[in-house]
N, C-alpha and C positions, 0 to 999 in steps of 0.2 A: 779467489777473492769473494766476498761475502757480499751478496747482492738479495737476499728475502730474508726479514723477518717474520717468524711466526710467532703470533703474542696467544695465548689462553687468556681468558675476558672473564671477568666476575661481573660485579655489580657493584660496585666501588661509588664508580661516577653515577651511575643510576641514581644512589642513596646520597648523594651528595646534592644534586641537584634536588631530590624532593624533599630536606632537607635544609636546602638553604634560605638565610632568611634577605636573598637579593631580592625587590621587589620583581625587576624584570625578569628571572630568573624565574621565581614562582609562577608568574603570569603566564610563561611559555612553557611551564612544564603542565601546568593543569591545563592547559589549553593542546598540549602535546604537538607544540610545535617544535617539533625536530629540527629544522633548519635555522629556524631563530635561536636554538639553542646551543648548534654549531656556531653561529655567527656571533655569541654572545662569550662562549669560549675563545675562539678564536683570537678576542680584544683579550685576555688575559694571557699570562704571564704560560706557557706549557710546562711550567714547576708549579704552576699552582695550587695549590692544595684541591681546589675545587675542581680543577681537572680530572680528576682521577688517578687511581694506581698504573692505569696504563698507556696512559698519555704522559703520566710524570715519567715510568718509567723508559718508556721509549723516547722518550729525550736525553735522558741518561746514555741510555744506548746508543742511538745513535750519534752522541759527542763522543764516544769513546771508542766502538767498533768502526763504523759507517765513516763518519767522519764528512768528506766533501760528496761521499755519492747519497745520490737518490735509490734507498731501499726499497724494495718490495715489500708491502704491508699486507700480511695475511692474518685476520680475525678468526678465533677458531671459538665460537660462542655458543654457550649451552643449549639444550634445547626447549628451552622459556619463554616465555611471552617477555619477560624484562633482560634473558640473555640479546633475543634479538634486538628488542628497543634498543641498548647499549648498541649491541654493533650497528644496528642504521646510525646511532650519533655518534661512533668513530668515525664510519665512513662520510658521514657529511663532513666532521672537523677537517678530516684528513685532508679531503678531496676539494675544502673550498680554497679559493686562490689567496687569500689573505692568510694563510697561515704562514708563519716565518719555518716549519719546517716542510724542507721538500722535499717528494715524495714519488716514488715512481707510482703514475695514476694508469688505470685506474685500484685503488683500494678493495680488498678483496674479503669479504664476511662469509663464513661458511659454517652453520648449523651442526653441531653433534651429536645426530640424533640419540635419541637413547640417555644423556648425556643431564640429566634433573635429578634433583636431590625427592622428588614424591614417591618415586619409585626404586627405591635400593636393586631389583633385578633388571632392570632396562640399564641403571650406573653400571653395576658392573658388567654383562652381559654384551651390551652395545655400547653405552657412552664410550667406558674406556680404551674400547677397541677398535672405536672410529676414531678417538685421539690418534691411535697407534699407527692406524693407516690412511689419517690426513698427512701425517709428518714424515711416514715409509714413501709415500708417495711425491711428496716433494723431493725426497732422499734420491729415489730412483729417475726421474724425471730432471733433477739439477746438482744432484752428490752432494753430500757432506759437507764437503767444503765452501760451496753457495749459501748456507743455510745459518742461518743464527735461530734460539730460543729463546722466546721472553716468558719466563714459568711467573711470574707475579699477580697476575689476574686468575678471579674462578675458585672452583670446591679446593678444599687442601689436598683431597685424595688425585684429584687433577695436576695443580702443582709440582705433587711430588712425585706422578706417574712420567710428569713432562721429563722432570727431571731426570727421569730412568732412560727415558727414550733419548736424551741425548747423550747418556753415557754410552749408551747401547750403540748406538747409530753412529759415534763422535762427531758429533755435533755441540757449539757450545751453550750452557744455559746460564741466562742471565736474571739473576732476582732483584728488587728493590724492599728493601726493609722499610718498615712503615716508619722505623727513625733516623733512616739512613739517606744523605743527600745522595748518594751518585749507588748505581747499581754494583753487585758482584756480580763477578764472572765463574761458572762452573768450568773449569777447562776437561774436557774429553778422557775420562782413566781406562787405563786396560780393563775389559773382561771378560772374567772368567767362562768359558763355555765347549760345550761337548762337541766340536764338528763333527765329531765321527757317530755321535749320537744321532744328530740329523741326520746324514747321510745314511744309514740306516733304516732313518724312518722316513725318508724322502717323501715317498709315496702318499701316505698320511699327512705330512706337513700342504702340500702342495693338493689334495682331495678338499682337505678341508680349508683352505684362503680358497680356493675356487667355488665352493659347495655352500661354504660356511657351518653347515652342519647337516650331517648323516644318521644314517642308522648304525649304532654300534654292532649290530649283528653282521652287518656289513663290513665291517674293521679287521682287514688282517694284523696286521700289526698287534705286539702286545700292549695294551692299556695296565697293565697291573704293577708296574715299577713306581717307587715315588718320585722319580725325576719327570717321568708324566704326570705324573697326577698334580702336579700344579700346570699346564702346560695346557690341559685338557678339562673342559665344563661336559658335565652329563646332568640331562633334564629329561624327566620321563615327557612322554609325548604319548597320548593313548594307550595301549599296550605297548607300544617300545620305549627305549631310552635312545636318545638322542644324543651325540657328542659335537661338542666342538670347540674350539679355541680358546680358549681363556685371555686375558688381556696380555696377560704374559709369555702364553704362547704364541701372539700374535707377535711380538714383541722379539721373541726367541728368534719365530720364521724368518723373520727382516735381519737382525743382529748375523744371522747364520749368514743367510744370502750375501749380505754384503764383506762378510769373512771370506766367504766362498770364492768370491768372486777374485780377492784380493789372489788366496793362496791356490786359485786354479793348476796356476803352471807349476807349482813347488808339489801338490800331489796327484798331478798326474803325471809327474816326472816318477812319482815312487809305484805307479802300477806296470807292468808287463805293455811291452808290443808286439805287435805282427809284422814282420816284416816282407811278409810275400805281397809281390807284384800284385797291384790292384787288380791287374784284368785273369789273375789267375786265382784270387777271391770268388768263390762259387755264387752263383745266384741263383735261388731254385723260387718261383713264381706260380701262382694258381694262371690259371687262364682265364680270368675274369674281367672284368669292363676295368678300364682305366690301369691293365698291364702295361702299356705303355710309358702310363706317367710314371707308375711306380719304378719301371726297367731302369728308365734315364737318372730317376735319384737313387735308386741300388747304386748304379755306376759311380755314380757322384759319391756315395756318403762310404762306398767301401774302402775310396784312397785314405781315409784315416787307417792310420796306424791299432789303432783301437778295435777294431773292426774285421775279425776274421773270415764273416760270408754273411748273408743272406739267404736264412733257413727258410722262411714261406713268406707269403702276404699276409696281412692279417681281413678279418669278415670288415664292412664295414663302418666304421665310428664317425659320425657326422656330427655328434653332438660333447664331443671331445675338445678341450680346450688348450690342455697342455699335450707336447707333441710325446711326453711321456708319457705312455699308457701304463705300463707294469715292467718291472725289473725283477729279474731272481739271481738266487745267489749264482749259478752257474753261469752269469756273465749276459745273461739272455738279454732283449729287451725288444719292449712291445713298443715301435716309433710307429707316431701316427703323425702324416701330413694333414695338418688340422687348416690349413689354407686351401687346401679341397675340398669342393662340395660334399664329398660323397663322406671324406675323413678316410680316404686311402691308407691302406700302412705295411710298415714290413715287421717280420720278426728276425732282431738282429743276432747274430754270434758275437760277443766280443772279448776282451781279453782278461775282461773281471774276472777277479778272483772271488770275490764276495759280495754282498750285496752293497755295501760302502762303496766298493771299488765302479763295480757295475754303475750305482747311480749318477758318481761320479763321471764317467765317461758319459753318460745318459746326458748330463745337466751340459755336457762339452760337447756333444755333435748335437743338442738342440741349441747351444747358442752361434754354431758353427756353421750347422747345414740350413738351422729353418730359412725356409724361404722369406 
């Protein structure tokens, strides 16, 4: 069941109100009073023309999706001096008690940075891929299927990126035509995409949503395919260049993960297992501080199947975020208990055949074993 909308915000009602020729109307916009301006909405019709695009349009929506419940209202507003004005007076309309639509409170505006038409490298670079991980992050936090889009407010290039993300994500997106009474609905298409191409490039994917951006000299992975190279931005930085995510590849990261997650048990049904007794899976250790801790999750992470021994400890990682450190194709892998101080870790044996296979198991004893 569908309980948050998230709407993208132009400046519709901004221009409407400084713009109009209501006496009270003028008086509280030049005087910038926001709350009187809610309250002065609030007395009109939420079809009104002077409402705005996304106030009319979320009334659409919510007669046709929502219906008797109270939505969650998430504002996702540029990062302007008139984006935010705009979103403080949704949140006042939203949130005063006189509105005839109800609303689960409180009302929620959230800034994208990066996210203004003055700067064409901040749009692309950041706005659009704060877009990408405001709406992943709701995704992840409440699934797909909690979630509605309102793409009608905001840049076009925003609209129509919204639009991508909830094909991606399946999520539905809903538009209002500026001659149309009641909104369309985009419903959720299949798409097309490379899991084995991620899983591949795991390592990479996952360096950079944590890092955001590195040194490419630093990059094992190859950058030279065009199936990367939309996927991936490179910006010189002093003598180095710099990579990192593209809006798209922020886009791809999230569209994968949630693919992934679906067909977990369908592809790790098609790699190899161990079948020897756990306790007779080798465990070979340094004799370093917090042996212990590490002994007792050897024990623990070798009854997978997946999971042929426990080649060594690994040096310390305390600044380590994902419990995945490194994967090779020979099935290896570098787990780090990143819930330790210290960043404890082992170096695993497992039954990968490739580095697909490998990460794969990788992404399934960290969602299995982390503590």
């Amino acid at each position: 069941m569908r309980t948050r909308l998230i709407s993208t915000v132009g400046t519709s009602l901004l221009n409407n109100l400084k713009f109009s020729k209501e006496e009270d109307i003028q008086q509280a916009f030049e005087a910038k009073n926001w709350h009187q301006i809610a309250l002065l909405l609030v007395q009109r019709a939420n079809s009104h023309r002077l409402c705005g695009a996304e106030i009319n349009s979320i009334t659409s929506i919510c007669q046709k999706e929502f219906k008797d419940r109270e939505p969650k209202l998430i504002f996702l507003v540029s990062d302007t001096a008139d984006g935010r004005t705009t979103g403080d007076i949704l949140k006042l309309y939203y949130e005063n008690s006189g509105n005839s639509l109800k609303v689960d409170r409180p009302v929620e505006v959230r800034v994208l940075q990066g996210l203004r038409d003055d700067d064409v490298k901040k749009f692309k670079q950041q706005g659009l891929k704060n877009l990408v991980r405001e709406i992943s992050t709701e995704v992840r936090n409440f699934s797909p299927e909690a979630i509605a889009i309102n793409a009608t407010g905001g840049y076009k290039a925003q609209i129509s990126f919204a639009g991508m993300i909830g094909q991606a994500l399946e999520i539905p997106v809903y538009y209002l035509f500026e001659k149309f009474s009641e909104v369309i609905d985009l419903p959720p298409q299949p798409v097309a995409l490379d899991l084995a191409f991620w899983l591949n490039n795991y390592q990479l994917f996952s360096e950079l949503e944590s890092a955001q951006t590195i040194e490419k000299s630093r990059v094992e992975a190859s950058l030279e395919s065009k199936y990367m190279e939309s996927l991936i931005d490179e910006e010189p930085i002093g003598n180095e260049t710099a990579v990192s995510l593209s809006a798209m590849g922020v886009l791809f990261n999230e569209r994968c993960r949630l693919q992934f997650a679906k067909q977990e048990t369908t592809i790790l049904s098609l790699i190899p297992q161990d079948d020897t007794a756990p306790d007779n899976k080798p465990i070979r250790l340094r004799d370093d501080h917090g042996k212990d801790v590490l002994q007792a999750f050897a024990e623990k992470i070798r009854r997978s199947n997946y999971v042929k021994e426990i080649i060594n400890s690994l040096p310390f990682n305390s600044k380590q975020i994902d419990p995945i450190r490194r994967t090779k194709h020979d099935g290896t892998i570098e787990f780090v208990l990143t819930w330790t101080d210290r960043g404890l870790g082992l170096c695993i044996q497992t039954t990968g055949r490739n580095l697909a296979e490998t990460n794969t198991i990788a992404l399934h004893l960290a969602k299995k074993y982390k503590n």
